[in-house]
C-alpha positions in Angstrom: -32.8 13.0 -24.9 -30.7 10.5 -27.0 -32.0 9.5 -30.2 -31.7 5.7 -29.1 -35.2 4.9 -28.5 -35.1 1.3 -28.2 -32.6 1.5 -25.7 -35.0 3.5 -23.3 -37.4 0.7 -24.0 -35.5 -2.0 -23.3 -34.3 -0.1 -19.6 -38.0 0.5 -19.3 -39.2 -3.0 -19.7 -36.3 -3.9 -17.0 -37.6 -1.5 -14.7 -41.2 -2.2 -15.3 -42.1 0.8 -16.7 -44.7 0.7 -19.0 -44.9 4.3 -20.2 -42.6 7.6 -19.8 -43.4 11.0 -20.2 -40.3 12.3 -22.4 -39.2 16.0 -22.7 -35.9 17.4 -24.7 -34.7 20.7 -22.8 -30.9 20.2 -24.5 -31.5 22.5 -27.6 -31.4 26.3 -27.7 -33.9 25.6 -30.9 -37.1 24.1 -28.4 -38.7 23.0 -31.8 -36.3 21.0 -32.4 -36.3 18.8 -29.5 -40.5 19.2 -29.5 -40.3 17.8 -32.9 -37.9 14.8 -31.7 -39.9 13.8 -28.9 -43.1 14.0 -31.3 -41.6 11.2 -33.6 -40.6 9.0 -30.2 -44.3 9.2 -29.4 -45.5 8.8 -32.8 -43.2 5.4 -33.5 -44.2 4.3 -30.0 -47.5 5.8 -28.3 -48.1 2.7 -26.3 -44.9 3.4 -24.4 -44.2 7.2 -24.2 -46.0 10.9 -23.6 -44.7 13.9 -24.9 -44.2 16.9 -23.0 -43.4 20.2 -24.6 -40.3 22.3 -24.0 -40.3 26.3 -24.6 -37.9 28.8 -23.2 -38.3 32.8 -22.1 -34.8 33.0 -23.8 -37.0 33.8 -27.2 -40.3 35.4 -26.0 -41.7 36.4 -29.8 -41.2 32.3 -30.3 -42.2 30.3 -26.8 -46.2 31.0 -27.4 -46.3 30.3 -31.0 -43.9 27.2 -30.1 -47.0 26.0 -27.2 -49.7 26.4 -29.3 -47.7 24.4 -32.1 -46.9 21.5 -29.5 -50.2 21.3 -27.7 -52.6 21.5 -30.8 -50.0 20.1 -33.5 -47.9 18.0 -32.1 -50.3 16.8 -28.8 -48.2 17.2 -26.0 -49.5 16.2 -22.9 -47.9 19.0 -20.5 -45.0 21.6 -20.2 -41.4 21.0 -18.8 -39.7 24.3 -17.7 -36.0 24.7 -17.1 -35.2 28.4 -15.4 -31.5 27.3 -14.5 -30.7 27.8 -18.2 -32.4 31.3 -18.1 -30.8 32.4 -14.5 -33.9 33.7 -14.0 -35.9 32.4 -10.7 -39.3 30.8 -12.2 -41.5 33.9 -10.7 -39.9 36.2 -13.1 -42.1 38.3 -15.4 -39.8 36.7 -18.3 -42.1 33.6 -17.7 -45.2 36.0 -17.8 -46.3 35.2 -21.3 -45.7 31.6 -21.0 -47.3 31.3 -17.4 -50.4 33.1 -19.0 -51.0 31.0 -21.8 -51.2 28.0 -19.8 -52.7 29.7 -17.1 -55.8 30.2 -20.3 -55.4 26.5 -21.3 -54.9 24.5 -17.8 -51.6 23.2 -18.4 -50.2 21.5 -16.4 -46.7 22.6 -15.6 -43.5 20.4 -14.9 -40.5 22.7 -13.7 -36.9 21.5 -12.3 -37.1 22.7 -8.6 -33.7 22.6 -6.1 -33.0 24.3 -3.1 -30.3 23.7 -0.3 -29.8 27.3 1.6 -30.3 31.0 1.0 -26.9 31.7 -0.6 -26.8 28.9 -3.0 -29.0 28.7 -6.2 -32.6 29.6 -5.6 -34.0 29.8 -8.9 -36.3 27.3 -8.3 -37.1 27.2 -4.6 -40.2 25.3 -3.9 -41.3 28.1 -1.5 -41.3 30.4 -4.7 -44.3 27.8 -6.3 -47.0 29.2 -3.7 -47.3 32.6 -5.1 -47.0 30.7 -8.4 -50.2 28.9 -7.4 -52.1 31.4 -5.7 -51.2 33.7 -9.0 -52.0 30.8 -12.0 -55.1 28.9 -9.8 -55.7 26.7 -12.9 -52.1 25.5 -13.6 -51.0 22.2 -12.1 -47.7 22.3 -10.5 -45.1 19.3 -10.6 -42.4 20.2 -8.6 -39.3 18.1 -10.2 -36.9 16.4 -7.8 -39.0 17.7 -4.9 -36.8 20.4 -4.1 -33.8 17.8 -4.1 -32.1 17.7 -0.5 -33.6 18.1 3.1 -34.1 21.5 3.1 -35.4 21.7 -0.8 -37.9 18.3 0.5 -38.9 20.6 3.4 -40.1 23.0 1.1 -42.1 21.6 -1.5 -43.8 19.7 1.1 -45.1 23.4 2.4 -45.9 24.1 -1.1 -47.5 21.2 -1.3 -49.9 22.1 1.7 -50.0 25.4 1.0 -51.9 24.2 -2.7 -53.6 21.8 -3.7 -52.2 22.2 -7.3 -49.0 21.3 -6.6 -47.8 17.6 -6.6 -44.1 16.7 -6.1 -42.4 14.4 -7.8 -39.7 12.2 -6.6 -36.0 11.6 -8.8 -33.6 12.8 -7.4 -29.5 12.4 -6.5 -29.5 14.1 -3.4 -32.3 12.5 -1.0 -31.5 11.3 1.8 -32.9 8.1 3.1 -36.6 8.2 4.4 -37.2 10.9 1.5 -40.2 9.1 0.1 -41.7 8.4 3.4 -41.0 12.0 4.1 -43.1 13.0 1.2 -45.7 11.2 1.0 -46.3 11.8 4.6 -45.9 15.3 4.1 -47.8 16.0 1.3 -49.9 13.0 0.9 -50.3 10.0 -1.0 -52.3 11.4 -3.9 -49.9 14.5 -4.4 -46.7 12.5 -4.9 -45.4 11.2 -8.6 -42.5 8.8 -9.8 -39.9 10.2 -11.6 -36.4 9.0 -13.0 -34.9 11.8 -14.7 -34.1 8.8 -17.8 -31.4 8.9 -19.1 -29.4 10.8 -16.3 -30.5 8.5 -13.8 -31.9 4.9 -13.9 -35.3 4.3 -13.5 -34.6 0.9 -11.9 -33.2 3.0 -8.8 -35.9 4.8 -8.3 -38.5 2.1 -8.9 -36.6 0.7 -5.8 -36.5 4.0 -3.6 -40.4 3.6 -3.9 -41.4 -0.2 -4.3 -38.6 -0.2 -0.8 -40.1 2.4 1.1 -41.8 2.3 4.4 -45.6 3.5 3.1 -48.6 1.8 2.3 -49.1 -0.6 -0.6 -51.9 1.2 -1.6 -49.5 4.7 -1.2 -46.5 3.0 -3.8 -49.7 1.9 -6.1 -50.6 5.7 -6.7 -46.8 7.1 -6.0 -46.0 4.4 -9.3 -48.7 5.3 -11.5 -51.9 5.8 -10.1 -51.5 9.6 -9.4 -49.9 10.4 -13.0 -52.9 8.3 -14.9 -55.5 10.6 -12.8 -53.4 13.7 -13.0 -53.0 13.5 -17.0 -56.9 12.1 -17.8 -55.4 8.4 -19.4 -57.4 5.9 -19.7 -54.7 2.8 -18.8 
């Protein structure tokens, strides 16, 4: 996350965005990016969410670093990154961290990709159905929706195969139709906006949804809706 706030603001108010959920995953040290999400939200908690970062990389530090960012620092949820582990997500390294939001009914963001058995399946969305059926009380937000056809194919049967897994749309790799393909596929009340800011531009994927051929009432819940019910705001 870059430490030019008003610039995210200003891209935000373009897009009509009225509040992001922000996560830093770019620092070995996960404190130090929980703490520099804490001060976005703290100068600007009209406009943004924090959501916590830990990593399996230092297991005697990720639970004392959740409980600090949940009960100190108020993060809303928890972003998970396995590729900089190379570990998939159903490893036992995750255990600890799994169980302590298992305990607290986290919910749980986590970078998902998939695109054939011999490339990188870390993440799978076929590997979040166990994940479920194992941590019942966890919500499950599939990032990027598995990313290409074949990852989209999968988090949609995750999707079915749970009811606590939602899938959430930013993405380079979709191919056209992908939002009609999920929300059909999954539902309208299981499907978030996402714009992976500042890799991507949320304009563009304001557009991918606002453009789509579903529902008003569908891109309604797909903008906002479903992410105001899923975290308990009252906007």
């Amino acid at each position: 996350m870059s430490d030019d706030i008003y610039r995210y603001l200003r891209i935000m108010d373009s897009a009509g965005v009225d509040v992001a959920c922000i996560n830093h995953i770019f620092f070995g040290d996960a404190a130090r990016g929980n703490d520099l999400v804490a001060r976005a939200v703290a100068e600007h908690p009209d406009r943004f969410i924090g959501v916590a970062f830990v990593t399996p990389h230092y297991p005697e530090e990720a639970v004392r670093e959740l409980e600090r960012a949940f009960d100190k620092l108020g993060m809303a949820y928890l972003k998970l990154y396995p590729n900089y582990v190379e570990r998939p997500i159903d490893d036992p390294a995750y255990g600890p961290i799994l169980e302590w939001c298992e305990e607290r009914r986290v919910l749980v963001m986590c970078h998902t990709y998939y695109e054939s058995e011999y490339d990188n399946t870390l993440t799978a969305p076929r590997r979040f159905i166990g994940l479920s059926e194992r941590y019942p009380n966890i919500r499950w937000q599939l990032a990027h929706a598995g990313n290409g056809p074949p990852g989209q194919a999968q988090a949609v049967e995750a999707a079915r195969a749970s009811p606590n897994i939602y899938l959430e749309t930013c993405t380079s790799l979709a191919d056209d139709g992908s939002i009609e393909f999920l929300v059909e596929g999954a539902g309208a009340d299981r499907v978030l906006f996402g714009s992976d800011m500042p890799l991507m531009d949320p304009r563009h994927h304001v557009g991918r949804i606002v453009t789509a051929d579903i529902p008003e009432d569908a891109k309604r819940k797909v903008l906002g809706l479903n992410a105001i019910k899923l975290l308990g705001l009252e906007r």
